[in-house]
N, C-alpha and C positions, 0 to 999 in steps of 0.2 A: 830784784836781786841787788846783791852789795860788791862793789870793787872792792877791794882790800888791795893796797900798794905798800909793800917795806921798804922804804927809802933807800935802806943799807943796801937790800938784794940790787933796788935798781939803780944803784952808784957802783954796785958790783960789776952786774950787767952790761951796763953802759959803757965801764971802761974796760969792756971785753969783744965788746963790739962799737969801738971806738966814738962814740961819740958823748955827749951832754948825760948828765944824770938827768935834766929836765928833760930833754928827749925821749929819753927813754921811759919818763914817768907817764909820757904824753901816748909815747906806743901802748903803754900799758893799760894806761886808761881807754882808750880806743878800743884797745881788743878784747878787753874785760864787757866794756860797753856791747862788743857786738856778737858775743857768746850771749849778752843777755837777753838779744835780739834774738836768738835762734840761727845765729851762724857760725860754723864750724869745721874743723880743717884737720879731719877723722884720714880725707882721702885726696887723691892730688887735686881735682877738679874742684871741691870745695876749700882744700887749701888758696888754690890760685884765686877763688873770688875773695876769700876773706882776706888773702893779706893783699889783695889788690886794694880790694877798700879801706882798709887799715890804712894803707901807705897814702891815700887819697883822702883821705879826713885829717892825716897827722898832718900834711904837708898843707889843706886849706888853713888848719887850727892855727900853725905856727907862723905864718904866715899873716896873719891878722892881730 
């Protein structure tokens, strides 16, 4: 599969939910990434694993 990110959307984003446009390019990459794994957030229970792990991959990624 392919990520596609628009900069513009995620500089939008970003300073909507207050932080970096590179953060947020980072969320998006992550979550794009892990739809392509077969994970997805249809229902609360898989909401809560997928952005648990979003939030635990952005946070090793940026961090390094």
């Amino acid at each position: 599969g392919d990520i596609i990110i628009a900069p513009n959307v995620a500089a939008a984003q970003a300073k909507v939910a207050g932080h970096s446009t590179e953060h947020e390019i980072s969320i998006l990459a992550v979550h794009g990434l892990l739809h392509i794994l077969g994970y997805d957030h249809a229902d609360k229970d898989e909401e809560k694993v997928m952005f648990t792990l979003q939030e635990s991959i952005v946070d090793k990624w940026e961090k390094k």
